[in-house]
N, C-alpha and C positions, 0 to 999 in steps of 0.2 A: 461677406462671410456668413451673414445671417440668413441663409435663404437662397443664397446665392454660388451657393461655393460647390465644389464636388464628393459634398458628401449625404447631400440629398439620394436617394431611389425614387426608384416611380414606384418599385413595386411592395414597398414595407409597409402600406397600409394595408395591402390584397394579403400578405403576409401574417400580419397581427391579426386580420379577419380573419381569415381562416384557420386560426391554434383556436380562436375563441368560439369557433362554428365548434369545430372537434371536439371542443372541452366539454360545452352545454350539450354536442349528442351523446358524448361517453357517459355525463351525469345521469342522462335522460332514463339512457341502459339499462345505467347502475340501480337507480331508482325503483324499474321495472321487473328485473332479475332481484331485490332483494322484499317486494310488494307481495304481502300475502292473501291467499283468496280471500278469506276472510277478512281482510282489512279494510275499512271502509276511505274512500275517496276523501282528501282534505278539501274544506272548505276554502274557498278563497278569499270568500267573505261572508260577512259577516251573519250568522243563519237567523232563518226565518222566526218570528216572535212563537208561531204555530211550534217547532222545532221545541224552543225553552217552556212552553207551556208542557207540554207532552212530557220532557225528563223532569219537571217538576213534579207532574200528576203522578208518577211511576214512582217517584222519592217518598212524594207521601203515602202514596197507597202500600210502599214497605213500610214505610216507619208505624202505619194507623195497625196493618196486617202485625206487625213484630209486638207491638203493646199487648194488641187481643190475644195473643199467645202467652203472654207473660201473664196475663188476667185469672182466677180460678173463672166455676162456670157460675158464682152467683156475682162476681163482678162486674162481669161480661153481660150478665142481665140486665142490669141496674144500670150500665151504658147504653145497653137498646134501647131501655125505656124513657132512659132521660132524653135521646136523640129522636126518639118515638113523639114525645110530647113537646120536644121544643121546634121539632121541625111541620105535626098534624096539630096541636094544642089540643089542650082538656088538664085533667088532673088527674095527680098521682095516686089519689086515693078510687080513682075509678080501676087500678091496675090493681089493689091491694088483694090479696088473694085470702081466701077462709080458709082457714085450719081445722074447721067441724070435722071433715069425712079424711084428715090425713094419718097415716098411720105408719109405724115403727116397723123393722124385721121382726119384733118379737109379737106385734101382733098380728102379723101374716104370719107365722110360725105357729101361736095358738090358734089362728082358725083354719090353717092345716094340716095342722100337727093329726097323725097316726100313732096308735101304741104299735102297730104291726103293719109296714106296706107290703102289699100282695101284687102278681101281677096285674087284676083289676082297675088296680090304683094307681098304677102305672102306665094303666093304656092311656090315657088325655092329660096327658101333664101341663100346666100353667106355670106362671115361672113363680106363681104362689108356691104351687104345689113344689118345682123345684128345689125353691128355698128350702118350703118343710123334710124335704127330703136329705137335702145336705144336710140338717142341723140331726135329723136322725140317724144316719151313716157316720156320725162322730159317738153319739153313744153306744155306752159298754154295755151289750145286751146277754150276760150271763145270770146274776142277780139283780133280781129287783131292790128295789126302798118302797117300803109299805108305810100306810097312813094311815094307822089304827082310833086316832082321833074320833071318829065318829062312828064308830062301830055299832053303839047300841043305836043309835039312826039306820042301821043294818046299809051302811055307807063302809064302803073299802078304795082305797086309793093305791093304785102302782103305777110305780115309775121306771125307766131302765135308769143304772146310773152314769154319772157323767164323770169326765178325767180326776177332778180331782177326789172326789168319791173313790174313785179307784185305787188312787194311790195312796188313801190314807188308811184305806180297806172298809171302810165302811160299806155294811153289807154282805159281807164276805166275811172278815177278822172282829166286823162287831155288828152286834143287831141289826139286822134288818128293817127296824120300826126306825120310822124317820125320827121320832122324837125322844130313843133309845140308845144308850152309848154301851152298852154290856158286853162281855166278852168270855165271859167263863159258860158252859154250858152250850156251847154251839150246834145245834141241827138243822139238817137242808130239808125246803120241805117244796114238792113239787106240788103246785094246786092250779085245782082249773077257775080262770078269773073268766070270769061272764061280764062283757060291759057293754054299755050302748056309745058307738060313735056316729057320729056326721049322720044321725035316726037309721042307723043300721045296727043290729042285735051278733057280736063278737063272741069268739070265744077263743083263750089261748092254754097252752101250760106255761105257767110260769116258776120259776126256782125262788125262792127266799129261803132265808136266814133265820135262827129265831134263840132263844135265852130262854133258861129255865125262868125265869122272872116272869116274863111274858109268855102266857100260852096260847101261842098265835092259834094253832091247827085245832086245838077246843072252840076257840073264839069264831074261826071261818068253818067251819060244820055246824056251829049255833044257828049262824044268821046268813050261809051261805045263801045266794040268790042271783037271779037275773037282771032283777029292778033294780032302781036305785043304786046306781056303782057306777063309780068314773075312775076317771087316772088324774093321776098327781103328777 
């Protein structure tokens, strides 16, 4: 009965072989038709140590790249230098930088600040001169603020004025003398300022303000001059 009987085939092993030929080619197809270009071939085993170094180094170099981003730019400094010195040696104080010759926008601004830019002054521009230039295209240049202070020095100061000067009127709604708050008695006076800039010899009109209190226009005909005058 066991082996023996008539319910053996000869042919149900060629049979069970061949659905399992068909299944693994239909797979094969299937696998092929759903593989895309871009899709990289599976390993079958187990990849090369070269392989895991290589997505390592690429992990770190985003994670070290993603930090320096997050960093401002004197953080970012102070990492080069520490990586600088711990990988060439020497010391810190050999990197320490002087602060004698460093300077401010406001002193690029006074060495080159203009009472009046012309186009001269314009042809070679620095990104000095730039700066001075921006911070002057924000002043209010209708009235001046005068600086009577040193008058019998036969010294005069003018300046244009600036936003909030503007708004409070100063110069305009009240004296023109810098050190001057008066407001009754108001006259506009146009006068020719003579000044020496950057050892060049200027000259403008300029409009001021002035109080019965203060008699500007007697004061600048006493001691009008060329010499000796700057801007405030």
């Amino acid at each position: 009965m066991h082996g023996h009987g008539g319910y053996d085939s000869d042919f149900s092993d060629d049979e069970q072989g061949g659905g399992s030929s068909k299944k693994r080619k239909k797979t094969v197809e299937d696998e092929l038709l759903l593989t895309k270009p871009f899709q990289k071939e599976r390993h079958g085993k187990v990849a090369h140590k070269q392989v895991a170094a290589d997505l390592l180094d690429r992990e770190e170099a985003r994670n070290r790249r993603f930090h320096l981003i997050a960093m401002d730019a004197y953080q970012r400094h102070t990492k080069f230098v520490n990586d600088y010195i711990l990988y060439y040696g020497g010391k810190r104080e050999d990197f320490k930088r002087l602060g004698e010759n460093d300077k401010t926008d406001l002193d690029v601004i006074r060495e080159n600040h203009r009472f009046l830019w012309n186009e001269e002054d314009e042809a070679d521009m620095t990104w000095e001169k730039r700066l001075a230039k921006k911070y002057y295209d924000k002043l209010f240049k209708e009235y001046c603020i005068a600086d009577l202070s040193r008058y019998k020095e036969n010294k005069f100061g003018f300046r244009w004025r600036i936003e909030k000067e503007v708004i409070s009127g100063k110069g305009q709604f009240f004296c023109g003398n810098k050190c001057c708050n008066e407001k009754e008695g108001l006259r506009s006076w146009e006068v020719n300022f003579g000044y020496t800039e950057h050892g060049e010899k200027r000259n403008a009109l300029v409009k001021l303000s002035k109080t019965c209190s203060v008699d500007f226009f007697q004061i600048y005909l006493e001691f009008r001059t060329e010499k000796n005058v700057c801007t405030i």
